[in-house]
N, C-alpha and C positions, 0 to 999 in steps of 0.2 A: 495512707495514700492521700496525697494532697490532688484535690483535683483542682485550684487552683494554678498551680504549677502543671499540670497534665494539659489545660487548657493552653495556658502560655505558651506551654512548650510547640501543640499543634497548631498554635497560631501563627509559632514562626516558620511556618511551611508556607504559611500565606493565606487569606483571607478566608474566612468560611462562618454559617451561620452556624446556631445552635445544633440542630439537627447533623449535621455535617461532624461536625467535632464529637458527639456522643459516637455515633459511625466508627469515624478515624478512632476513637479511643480506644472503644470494645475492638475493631480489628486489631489494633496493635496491641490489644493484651489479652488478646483470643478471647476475647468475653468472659475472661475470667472474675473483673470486677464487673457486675453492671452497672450502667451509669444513669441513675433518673436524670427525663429532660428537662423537670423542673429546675432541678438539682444545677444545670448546664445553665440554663437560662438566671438563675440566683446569683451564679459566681460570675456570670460574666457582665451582671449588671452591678457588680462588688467591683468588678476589673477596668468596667467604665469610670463606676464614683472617682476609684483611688487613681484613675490615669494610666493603667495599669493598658489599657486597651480601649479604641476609640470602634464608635458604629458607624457603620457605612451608611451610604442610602440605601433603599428598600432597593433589591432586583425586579426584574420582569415579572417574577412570581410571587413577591410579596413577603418576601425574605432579607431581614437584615442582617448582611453580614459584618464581623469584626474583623480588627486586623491588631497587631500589639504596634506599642506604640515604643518610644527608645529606652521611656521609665521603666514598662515590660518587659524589655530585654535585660536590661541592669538587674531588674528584680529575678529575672529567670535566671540568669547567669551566674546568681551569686547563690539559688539554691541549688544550681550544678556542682557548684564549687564546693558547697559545702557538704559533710557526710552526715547521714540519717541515726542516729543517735538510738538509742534504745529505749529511750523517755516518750522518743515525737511517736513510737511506734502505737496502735492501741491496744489494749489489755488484753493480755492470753486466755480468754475465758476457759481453754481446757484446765490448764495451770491453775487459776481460780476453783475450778468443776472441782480438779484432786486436791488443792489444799483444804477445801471444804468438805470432802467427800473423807478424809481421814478424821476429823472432827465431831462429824455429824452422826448422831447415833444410828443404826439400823443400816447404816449405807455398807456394801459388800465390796470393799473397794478395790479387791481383784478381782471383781466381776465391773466394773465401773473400768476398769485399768482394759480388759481384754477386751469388753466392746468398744473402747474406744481402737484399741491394737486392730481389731478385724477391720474395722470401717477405716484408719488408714492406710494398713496393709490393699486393700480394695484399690481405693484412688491413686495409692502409688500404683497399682499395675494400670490402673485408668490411664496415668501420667507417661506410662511407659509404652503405654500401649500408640499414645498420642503423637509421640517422638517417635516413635517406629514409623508409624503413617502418614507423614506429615516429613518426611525425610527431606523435599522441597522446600519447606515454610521457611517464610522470611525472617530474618536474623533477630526482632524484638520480638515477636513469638516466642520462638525459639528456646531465648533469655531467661524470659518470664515461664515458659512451660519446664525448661532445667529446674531454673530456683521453687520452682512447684515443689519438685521431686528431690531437690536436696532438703527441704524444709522436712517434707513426708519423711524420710530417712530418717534424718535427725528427731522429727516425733518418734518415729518406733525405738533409736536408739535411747531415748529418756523415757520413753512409758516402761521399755525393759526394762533401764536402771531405777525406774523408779517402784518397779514392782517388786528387785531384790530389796530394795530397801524399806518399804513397806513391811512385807515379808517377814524383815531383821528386826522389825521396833514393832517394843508393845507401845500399842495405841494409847494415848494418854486419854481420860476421860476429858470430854468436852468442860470448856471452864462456861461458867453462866454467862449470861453477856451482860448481867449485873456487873459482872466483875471487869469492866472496860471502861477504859474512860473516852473522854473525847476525841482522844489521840490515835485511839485505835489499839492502843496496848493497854495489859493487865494491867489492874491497881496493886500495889506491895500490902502485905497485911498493913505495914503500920503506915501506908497514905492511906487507910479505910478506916482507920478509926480516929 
């Protein structure tokens, strides 16, 4: 999540402080990410340096608010344009949790595999439960609360697959981590000697 971009984006709605934009943010993605106000206040004094976004005068209450500026828009515009790549996204630490958890000695990894199955299985009915109730909610919600529940799906359909295939393969014994080099991959017997 580029908040960044999330910033710019509700700034072209029209001028607003710090506090305002964390707000707007969390509603419009159901508080699904939270957003520190540090955090809010950091990017948008990055969005002044680079021109990105200019500050107003102080309001009545002692609130300065932003507004984007034309370079902000150009820069907004061009990350709409463009598509979310699978690199920009950040690391699947479940993904990480089982590549590790088949390695590591001791670990029971369809028992690692099924508690993670219950505790999604869970949130997807949370997910569904939320779309049921919420049959009203406004159209980015909405979005964000589906791609919730297709993501959830899609975890159970890979923790499944990923438990016949566990299941299928003998576990190879854990290699040392002597035996890695810098690169992150194993050394061949004869680059060790």
């Amino acid at each position: 999540m580029s908040v960044k971009h999330s910033l710019l984006a509700l700034l072209e709605r029209g001028p607003a402080y710090g506090y305002q934009l964390r707000i707007a943010f969390e509603s419009t993605t159901g508080a699904t990410w939270p957003l520190n106000i540090g955090q809010v206040y950091t990017t948008l004094a990055r969005l002044e340096r680079d021109r990105m976004v200019e500050a107003l005068p102080e309001n009545e209450s002692g609130q300065r608010p932003y507004r984007i500026t034309e370079a902000g828009r150009r820069h907004l515009s061009g990350w709409f344009a463009s598509p979310v790549r699978a690199a920009d996204r950040p690391r699947d630490e479940l993904t990480i949790k089982l590549a590790l958890a088949v390695t590591t000695p001791g670990v029971d990894v369809a028992d690692v595999i099924q508690r993670q199955r219950t505790s999604t299985l869970r949130t997807l009915q949370e997910y569904t439960r939320l779309k049921a109730d919420d049959a009203e909610t406004d159209l980015a919600w909405k979005l964000v609360l589906e791609s919730m529940i297709f993501r959830a799906e899609a975890e159970i359909r890979w923790l499944d697959h990923t438990e016949a295939v566990v299941s299928r393969a003998e576990l190879p014994a854990p290699r040392p981590i002597g035996d890695y080099e810098s690169t992150g991959t194993p050394e061949t017997t004869e680059e060790k000697r």
